[in-house]
C-alpha positions as CSV (number, residue, x, y, z in Angstrom):
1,X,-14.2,6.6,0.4
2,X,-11.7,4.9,-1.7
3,X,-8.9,2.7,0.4
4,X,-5.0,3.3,-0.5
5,X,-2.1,1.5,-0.2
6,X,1.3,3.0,0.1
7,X,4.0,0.3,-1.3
8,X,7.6,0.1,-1.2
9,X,7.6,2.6,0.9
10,X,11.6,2.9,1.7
11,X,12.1,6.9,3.1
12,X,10.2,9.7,4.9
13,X,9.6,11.5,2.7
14,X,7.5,8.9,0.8
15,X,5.8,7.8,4.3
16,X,4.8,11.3,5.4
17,X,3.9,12.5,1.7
18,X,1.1,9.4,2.0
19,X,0.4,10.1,5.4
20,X,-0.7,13.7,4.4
21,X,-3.2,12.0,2.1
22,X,-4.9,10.0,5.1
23,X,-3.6,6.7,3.3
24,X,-4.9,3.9,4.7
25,X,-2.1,1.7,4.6
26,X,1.7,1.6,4.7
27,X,3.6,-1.3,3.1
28,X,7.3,-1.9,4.0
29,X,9.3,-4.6,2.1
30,X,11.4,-6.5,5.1
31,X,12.5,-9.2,2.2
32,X,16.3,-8.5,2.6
33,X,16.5,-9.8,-0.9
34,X,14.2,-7.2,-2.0
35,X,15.4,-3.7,-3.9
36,X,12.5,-2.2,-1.3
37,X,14.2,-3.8,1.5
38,X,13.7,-1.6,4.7
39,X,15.0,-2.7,8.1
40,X,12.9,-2.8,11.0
41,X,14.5,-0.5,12.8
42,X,13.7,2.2,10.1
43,X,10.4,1.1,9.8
44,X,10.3,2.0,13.5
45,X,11.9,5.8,13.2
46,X,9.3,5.9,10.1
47,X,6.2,5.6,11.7
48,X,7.3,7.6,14.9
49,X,6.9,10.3,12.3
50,X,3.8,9.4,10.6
51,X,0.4,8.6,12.2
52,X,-3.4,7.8,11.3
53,X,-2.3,4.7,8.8
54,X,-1.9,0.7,9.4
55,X,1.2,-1.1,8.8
56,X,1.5,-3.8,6.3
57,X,4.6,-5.5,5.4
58,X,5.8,-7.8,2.9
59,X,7.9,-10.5,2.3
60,X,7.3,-12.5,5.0
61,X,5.1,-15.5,5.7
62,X,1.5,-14.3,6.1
63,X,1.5,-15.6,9.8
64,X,4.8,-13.3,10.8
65,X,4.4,-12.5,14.1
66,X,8.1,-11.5,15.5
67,X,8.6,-8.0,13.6
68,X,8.0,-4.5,14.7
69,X,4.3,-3.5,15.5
70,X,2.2,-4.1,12.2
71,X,-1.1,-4.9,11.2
72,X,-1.4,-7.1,8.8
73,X,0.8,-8.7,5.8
74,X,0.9,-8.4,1.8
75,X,2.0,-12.5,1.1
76,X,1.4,-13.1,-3.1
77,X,-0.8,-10.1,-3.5
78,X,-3.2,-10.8,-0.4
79,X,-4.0,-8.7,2.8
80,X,-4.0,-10.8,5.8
81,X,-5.1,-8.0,8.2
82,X,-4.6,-9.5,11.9
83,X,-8.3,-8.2,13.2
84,X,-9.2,-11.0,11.1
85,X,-10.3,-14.4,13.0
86,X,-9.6,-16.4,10.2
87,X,-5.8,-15.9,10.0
88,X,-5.5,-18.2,6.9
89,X,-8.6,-15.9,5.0
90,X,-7.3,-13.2,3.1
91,X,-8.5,-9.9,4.1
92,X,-8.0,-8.1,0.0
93,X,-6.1,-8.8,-2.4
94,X,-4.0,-6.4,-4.7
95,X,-4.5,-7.4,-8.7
96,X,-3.3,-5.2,-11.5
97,X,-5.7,-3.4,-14.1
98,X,-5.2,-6.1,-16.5
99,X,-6.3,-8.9,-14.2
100,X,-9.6,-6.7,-13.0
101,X,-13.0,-8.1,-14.3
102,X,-16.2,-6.5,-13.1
103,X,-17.5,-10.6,-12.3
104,X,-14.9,-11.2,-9.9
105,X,-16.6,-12.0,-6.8
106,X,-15.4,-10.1,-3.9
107,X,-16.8,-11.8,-1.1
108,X,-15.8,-10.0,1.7
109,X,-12.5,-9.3,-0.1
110,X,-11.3,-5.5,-0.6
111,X,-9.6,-5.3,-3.7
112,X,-7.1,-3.2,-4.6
113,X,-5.8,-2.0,-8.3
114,X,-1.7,-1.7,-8.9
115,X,-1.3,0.2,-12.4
116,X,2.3,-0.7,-11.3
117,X,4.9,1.2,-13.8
118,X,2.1,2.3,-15.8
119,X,-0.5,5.7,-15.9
120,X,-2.9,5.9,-13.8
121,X,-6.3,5.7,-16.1
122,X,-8.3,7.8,-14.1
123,X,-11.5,6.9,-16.3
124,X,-11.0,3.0,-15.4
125,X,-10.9,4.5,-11.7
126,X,-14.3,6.7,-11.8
127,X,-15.8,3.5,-13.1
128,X,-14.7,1.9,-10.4
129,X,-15.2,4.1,-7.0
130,X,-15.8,0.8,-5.2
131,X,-12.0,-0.5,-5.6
132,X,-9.1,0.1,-3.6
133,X,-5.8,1.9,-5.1
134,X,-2.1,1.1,-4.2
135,X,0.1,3.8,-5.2
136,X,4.3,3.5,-4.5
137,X,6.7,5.0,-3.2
138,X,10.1,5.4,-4.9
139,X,14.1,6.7,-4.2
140,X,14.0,10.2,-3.1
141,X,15.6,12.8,-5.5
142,X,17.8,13.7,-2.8
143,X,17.5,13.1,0.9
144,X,14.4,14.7,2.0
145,X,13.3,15.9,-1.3
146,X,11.1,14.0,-4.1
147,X,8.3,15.7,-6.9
148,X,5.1,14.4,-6.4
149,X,3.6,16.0,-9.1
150,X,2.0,13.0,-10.7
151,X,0.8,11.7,-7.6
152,X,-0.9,15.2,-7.1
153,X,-2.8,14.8,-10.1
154,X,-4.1,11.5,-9.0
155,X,-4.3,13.3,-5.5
156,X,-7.0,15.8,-6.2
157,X,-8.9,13.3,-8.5
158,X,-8.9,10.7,-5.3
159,X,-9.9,13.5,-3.3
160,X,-11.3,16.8,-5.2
């Protein structure tokens, strides 16, 4: 089964959204400098409320080890997942589309595709069953409520 990546996550409604998907990971941006900037006290009330993912987060050197509970970090597009022995081998790494070549060697590297702000191109992704997705999360229509409806359609072709 194909491995996902929730990014900037920021709310609930976002987290549990994913969560109902069975994502596999959650990202939280704890860069204060960041637009995506979460705190890690919300990051805590988040995943009180969600279950059944790993917690990623960004913006902080890849050998972070005095935030909340977390699993691994995003540092320049690599996973450092802290099961890892190897702390200074990266676990995946995230490229977009454009950077994707079917030669790329991927060791023991999972790598996931971010289409970023564009489509998603579902052909490019039935091609590809073997490579991981990130999808993102975004600001909330109003508190509590966000449509999802383009992230349904990638929904049921993920998981028909």
């Amino acid at each position: 089964m194909r491995k996902l990546i929730a990014r900037t996550i920021t709310n609930l409604t976002d987290a549990r959204y994913f969560a109902a998907w069975y994502i596999d990971y959650i990202s939280y941006t704890v860069d204060p400098n960041s637009e995506y900037f979460i705190s890690n006290e919300k990051i805590q009330e988040i995943n009180s409320w969600v279950e059944g993912h790993k917690t990623l987060l960004e913006g902080v050197d890849k050998t972070v080890g005095s935030l909340p509970a977390h699993h691994g970090v995003i540092h320049n597009n690599a996973i450092y997942l802290k099961s890892q022995n190897q702390s200074n081998r990266a676990s995946g790494i995230i490229l977009h589309k454009n950077e994707y070549s079917d030669n790329l060697v991927h060791e023991d590297n999972m790598i996931f595709i971010d289409f970023l702000d564009q489509a998603f191109d579902l052909d490019f992704l039935a091609q590809h069953p073997d490579l991981g997705l990130v999808v993102r999360g975004g600001s909330e229509e109003k508190v509590g409520f966000k449509s999802f409806d383009e992230l349904d359609k990638l929904y049921t072709f993920l998981i028909p």
